[in-house]
mmCIF file as Biopython writes it, N, C-alpha, C and O atoms, coordinates in Angstrom:
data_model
#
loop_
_atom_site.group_PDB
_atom_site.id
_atom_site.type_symbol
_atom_site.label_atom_id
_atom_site.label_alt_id
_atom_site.label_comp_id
_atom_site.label_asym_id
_atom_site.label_entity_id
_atom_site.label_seq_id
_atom_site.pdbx_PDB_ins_code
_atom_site.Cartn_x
_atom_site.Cartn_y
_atom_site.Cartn_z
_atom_site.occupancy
_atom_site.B_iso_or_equiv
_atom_site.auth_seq_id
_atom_site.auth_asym_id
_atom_site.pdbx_PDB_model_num
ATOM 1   N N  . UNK A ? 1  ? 207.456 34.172 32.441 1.0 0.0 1  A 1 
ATOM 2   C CA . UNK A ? 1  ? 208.355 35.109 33.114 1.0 0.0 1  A 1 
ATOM 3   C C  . UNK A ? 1  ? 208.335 34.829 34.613 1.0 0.0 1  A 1 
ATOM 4   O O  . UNK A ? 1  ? 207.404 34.403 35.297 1.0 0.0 1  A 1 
ATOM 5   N N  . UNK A ? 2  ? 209.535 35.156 34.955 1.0 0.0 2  A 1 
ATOM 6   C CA . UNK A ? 2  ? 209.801 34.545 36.427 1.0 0.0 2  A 1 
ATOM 7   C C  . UNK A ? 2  ? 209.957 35.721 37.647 1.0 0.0 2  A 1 
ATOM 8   O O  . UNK A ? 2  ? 211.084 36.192 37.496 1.0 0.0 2  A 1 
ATOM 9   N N  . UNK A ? 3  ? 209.330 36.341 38.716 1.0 0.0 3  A 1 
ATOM 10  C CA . UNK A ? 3  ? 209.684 37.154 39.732 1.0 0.0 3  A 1 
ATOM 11  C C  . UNK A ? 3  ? 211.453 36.665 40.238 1.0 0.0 3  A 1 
ATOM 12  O O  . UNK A ? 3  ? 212.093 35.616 40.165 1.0 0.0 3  A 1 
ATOM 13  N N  . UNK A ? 4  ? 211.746 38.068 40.756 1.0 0.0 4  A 1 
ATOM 14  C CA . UNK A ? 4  ? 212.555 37.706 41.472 1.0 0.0 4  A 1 
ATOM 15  C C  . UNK A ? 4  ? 212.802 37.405 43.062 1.0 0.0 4  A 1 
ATOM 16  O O  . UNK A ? 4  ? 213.850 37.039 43.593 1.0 0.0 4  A 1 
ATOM 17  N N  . UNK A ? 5  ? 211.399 37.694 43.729 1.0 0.0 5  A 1 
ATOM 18  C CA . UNK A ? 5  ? 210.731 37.314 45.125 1.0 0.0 5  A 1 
ATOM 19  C C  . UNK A ? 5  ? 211.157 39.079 45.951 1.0 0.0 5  A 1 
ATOM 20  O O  . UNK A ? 5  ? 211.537 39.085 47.122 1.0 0.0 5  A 1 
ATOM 21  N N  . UNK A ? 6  ? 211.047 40.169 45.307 1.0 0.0 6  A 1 
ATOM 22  C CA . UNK A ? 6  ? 211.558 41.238 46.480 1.0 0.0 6  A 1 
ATOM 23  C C  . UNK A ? 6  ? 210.100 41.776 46.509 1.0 0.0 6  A 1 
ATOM 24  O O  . UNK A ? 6  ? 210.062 42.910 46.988 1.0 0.0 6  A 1 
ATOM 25  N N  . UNK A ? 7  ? 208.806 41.251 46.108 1.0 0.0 7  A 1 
ATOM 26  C CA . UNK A ? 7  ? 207.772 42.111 46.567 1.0 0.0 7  A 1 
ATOM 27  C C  . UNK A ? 7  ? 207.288 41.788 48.066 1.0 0.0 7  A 1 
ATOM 28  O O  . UNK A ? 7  ? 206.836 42.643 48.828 1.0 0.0 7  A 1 
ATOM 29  N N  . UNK A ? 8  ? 207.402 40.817 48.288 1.0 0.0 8  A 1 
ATOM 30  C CA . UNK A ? 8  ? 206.848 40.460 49.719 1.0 0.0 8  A 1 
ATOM 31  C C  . UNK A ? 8  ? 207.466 41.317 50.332 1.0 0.0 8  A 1 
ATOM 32  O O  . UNK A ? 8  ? 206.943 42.348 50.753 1.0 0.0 8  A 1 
ATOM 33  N N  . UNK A ? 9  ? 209.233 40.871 50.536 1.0 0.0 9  A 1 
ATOM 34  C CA . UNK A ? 9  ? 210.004 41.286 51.012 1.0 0.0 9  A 1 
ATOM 35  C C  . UNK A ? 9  ? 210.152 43.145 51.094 1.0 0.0 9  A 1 
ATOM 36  O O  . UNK A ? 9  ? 210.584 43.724 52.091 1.0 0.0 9  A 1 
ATOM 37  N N  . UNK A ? 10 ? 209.787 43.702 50.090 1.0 0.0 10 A 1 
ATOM 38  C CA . UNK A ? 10 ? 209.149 45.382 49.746 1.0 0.0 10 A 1 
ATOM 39  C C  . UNK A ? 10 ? 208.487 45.594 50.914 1.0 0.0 10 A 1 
ATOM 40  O O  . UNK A ? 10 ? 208.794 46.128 51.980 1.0 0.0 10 A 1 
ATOM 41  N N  . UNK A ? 11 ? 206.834 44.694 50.192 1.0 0.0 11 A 1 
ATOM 42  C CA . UNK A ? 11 ? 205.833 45.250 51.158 1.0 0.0 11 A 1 
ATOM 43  C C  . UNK A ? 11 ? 205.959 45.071 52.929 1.0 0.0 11 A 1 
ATOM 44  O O  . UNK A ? 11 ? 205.496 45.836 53.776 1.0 0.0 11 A 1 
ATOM 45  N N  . UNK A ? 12 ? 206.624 43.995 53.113 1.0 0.0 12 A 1 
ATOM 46  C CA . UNK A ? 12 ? 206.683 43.769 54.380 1.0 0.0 12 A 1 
ATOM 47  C C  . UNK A ? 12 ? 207.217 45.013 54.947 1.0 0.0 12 A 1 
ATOM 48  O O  . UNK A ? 12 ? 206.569 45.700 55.737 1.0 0.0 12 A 1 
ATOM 49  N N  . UNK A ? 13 ? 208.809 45.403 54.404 1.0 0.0 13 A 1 
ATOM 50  C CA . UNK A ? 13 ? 209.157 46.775 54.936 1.0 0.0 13 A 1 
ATOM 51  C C  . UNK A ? 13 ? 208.603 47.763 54.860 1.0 0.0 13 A 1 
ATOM 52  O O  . UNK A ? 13 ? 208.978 48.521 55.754 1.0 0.0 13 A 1 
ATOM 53  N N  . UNK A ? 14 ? 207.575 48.352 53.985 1.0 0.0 14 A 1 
ATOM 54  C CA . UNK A ? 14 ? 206.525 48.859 54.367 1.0 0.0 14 A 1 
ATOM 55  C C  . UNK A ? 14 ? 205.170 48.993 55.454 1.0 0.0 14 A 1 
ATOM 56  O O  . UNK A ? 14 ? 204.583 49.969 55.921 1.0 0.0 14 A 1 
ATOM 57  N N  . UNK A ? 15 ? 204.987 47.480 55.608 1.0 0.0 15 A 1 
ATOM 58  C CA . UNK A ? 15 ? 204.189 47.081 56.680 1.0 0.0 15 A 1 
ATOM 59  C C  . UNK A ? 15 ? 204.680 47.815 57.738 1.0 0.0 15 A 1 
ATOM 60  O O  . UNK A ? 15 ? 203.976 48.589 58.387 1.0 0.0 15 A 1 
ATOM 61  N N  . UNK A ? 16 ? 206.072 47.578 57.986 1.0 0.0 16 A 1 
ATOM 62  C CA . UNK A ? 16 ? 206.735 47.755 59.369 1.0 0.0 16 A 1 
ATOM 63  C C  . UNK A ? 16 ? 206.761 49.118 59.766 1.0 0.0 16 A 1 
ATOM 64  O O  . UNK A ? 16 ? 206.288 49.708 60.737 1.0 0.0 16 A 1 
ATOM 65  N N  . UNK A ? 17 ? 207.609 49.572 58.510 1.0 0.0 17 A 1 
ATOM 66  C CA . UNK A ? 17 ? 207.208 51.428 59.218 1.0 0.0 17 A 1 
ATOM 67  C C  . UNK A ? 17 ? 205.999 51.866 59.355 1.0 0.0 17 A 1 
ATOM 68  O O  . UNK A ? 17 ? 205.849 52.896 60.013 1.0 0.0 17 A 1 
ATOM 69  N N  . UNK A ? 18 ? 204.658 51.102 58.686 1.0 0.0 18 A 1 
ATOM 70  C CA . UNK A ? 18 ? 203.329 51.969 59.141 1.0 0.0 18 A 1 
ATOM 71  C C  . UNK A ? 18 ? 202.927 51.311 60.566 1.0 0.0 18 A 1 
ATOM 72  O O  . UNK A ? 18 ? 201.924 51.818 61.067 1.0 0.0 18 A 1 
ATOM 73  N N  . UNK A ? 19 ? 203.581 50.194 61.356 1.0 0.0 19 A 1 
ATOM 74  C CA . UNK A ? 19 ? 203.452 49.554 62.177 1.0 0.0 19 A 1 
ATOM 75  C C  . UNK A ? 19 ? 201.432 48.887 62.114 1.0 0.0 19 A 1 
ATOM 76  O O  . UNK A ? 19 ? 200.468 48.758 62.868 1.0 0.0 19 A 1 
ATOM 77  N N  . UNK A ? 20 ? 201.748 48.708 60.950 1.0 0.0 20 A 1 
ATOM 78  C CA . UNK A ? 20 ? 200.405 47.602 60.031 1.0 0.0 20 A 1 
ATOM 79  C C  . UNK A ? 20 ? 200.844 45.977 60.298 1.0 0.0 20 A 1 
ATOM 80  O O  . UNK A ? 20 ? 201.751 45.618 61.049 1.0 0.0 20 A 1 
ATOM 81  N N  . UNK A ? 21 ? 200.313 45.441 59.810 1.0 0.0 21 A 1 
ATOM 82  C CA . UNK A ? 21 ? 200.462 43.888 59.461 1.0 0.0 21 A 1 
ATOM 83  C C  . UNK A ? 21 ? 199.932 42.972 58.582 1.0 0.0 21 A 1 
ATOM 84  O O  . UNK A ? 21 ? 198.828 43.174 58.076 1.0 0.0 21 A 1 
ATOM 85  N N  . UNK A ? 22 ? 200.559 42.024 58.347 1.0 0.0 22 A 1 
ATOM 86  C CA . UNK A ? 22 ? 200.078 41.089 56.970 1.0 0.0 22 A 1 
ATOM 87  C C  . UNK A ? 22 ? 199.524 39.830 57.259 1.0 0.0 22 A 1 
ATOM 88  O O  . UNK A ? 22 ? 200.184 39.123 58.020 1.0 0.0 22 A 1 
ATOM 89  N N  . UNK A ? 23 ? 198.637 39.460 56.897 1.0 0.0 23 A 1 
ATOM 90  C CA . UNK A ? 23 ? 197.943 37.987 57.149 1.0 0.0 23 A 1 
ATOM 91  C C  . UNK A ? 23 ? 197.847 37.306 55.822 1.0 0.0 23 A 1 
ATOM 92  O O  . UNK A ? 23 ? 197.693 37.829 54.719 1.0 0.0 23 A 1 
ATOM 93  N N  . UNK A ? 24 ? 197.984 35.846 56.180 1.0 0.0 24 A 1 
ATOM 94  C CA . UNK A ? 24 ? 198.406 35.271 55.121 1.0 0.0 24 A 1 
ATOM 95  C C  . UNK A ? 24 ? 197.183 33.780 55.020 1.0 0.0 24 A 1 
ATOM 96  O O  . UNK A ? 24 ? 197.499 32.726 55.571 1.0 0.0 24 A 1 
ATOM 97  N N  . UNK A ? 25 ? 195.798 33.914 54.239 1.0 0.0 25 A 1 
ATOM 98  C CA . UNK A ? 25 ? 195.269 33.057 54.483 1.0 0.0 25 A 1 
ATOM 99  C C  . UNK A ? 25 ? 195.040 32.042 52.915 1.0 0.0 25 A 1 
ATOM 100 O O  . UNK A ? 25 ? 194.599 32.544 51.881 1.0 0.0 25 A 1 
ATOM 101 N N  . UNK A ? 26 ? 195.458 30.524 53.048 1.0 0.0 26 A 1 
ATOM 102 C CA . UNK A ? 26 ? 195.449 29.927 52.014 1.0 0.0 26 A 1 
ATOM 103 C C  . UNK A ? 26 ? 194.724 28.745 52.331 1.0 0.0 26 A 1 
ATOM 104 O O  . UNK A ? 26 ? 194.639 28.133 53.397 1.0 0.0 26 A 1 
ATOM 105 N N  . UNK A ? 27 ? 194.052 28.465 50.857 1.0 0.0 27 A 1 
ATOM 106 C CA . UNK A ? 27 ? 192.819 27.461 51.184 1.0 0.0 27 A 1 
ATOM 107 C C  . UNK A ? 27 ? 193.758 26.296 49.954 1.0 0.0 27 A 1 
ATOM 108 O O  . UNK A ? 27 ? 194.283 26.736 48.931 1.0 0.0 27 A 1 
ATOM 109 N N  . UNK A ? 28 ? 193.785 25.074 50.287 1.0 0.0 28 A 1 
ATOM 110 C CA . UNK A ? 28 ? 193.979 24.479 49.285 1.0 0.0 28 A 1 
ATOM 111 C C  . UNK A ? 28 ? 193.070 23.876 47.872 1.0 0.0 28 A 1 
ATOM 112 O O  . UNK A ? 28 ? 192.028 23.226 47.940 1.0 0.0 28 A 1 
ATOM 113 N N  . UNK A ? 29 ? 193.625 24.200 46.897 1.0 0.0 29 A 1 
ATOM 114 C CA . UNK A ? 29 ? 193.122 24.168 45.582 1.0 0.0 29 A 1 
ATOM 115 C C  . UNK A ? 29 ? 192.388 25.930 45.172 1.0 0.0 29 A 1 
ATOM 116 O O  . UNK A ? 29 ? 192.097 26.289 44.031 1.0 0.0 29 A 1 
ATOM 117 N N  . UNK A ? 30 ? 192.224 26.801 46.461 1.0 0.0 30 A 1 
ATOM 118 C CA . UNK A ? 30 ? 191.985 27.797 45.725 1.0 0.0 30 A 1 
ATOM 119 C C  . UNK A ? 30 ? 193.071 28.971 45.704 1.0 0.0 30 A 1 
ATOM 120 O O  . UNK A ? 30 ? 193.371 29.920 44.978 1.0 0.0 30 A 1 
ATOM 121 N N  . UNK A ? 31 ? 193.305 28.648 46.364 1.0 0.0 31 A 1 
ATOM 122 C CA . UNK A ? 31 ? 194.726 29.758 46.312 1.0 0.0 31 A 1 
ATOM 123 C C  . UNK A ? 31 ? 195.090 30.614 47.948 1.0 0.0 31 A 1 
ATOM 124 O O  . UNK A ? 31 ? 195.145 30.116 49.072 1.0 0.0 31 A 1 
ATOM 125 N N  . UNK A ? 32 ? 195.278 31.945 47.539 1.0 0.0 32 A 1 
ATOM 126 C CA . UNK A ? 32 ? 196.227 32.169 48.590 1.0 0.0 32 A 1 
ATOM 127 C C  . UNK A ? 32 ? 196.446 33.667 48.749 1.0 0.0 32 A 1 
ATOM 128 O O  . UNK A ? 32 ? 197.393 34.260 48.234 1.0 0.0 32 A 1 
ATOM 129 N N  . UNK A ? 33 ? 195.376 34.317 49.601 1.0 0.0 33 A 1 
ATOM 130 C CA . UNK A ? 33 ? 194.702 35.777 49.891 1.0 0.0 33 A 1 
ATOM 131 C C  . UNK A ? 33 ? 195.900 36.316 51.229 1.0 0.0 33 A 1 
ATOM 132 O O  . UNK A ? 33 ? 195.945 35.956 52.405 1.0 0.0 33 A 1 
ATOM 133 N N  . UNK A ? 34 ? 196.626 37.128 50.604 1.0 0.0 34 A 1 
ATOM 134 C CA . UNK A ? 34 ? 197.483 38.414 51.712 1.0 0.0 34 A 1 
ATOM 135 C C  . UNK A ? 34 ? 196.877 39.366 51.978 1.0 0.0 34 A 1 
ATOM 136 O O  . UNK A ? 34 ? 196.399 40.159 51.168 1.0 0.0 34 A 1 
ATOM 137 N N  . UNK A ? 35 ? 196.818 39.415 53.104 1.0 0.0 35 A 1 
ATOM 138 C CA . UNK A ? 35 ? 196.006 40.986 53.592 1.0 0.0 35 A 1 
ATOM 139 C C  . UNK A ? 35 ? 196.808 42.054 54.358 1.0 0.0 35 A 1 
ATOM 140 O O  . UNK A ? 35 ? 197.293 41.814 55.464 1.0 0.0 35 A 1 
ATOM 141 N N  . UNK A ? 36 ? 196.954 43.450 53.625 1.0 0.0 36 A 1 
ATOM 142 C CA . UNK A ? 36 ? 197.853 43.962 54.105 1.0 0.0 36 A 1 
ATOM 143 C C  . UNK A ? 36 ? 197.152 44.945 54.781 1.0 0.0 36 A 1 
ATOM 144 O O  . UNK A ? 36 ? 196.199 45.502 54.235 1.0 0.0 36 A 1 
ATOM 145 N N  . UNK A ? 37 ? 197.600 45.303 56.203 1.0 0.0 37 A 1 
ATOM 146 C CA . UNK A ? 37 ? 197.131 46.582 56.962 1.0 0.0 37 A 1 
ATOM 147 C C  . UNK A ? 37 ? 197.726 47.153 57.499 1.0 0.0 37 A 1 
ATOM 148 O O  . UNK A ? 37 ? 198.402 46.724 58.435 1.0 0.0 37 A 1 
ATOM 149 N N  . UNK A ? 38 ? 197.696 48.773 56.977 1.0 0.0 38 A 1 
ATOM 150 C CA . UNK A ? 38 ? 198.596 49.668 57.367 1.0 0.0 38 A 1 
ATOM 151 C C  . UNK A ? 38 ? 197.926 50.682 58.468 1.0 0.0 38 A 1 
ATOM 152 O O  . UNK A ? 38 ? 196.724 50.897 58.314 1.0 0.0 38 A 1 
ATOM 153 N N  . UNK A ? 39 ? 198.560 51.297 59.517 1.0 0.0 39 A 1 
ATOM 154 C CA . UNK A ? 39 ? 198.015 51.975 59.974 1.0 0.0 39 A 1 
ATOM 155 C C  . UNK A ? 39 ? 198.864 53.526 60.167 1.0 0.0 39 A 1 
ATOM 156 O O  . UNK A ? 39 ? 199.674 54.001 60.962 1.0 0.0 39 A 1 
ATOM 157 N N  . UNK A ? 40 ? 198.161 53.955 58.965 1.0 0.0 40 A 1 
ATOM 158 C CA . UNK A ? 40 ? 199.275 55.577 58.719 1.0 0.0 40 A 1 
ATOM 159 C C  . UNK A ? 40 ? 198.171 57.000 60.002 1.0 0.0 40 A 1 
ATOM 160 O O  . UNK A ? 40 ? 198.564 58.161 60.117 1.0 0.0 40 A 1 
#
């Protein structure tokens, strides 16, 4: 089964109104850790 790519795109607009931010750290061969921080 295939996404249709609107979660990033979701959470990001979420990010924005809590005026949080997302970091995006990827290691090759192990994968690929998003860190989301909100500040409500």
């Amino acid at each position: 089964m295939q996404g249709i790519g609107l979660g990033l795109s979701i959470t990001n607009d979420i990010e924005k109104a809590h005026g949080g931010t997302i970091s995006i750290r990827t290691k090759e061969y192990e994968g690929t850790t998003f860190i989301i921080e909100l500040h409500v």
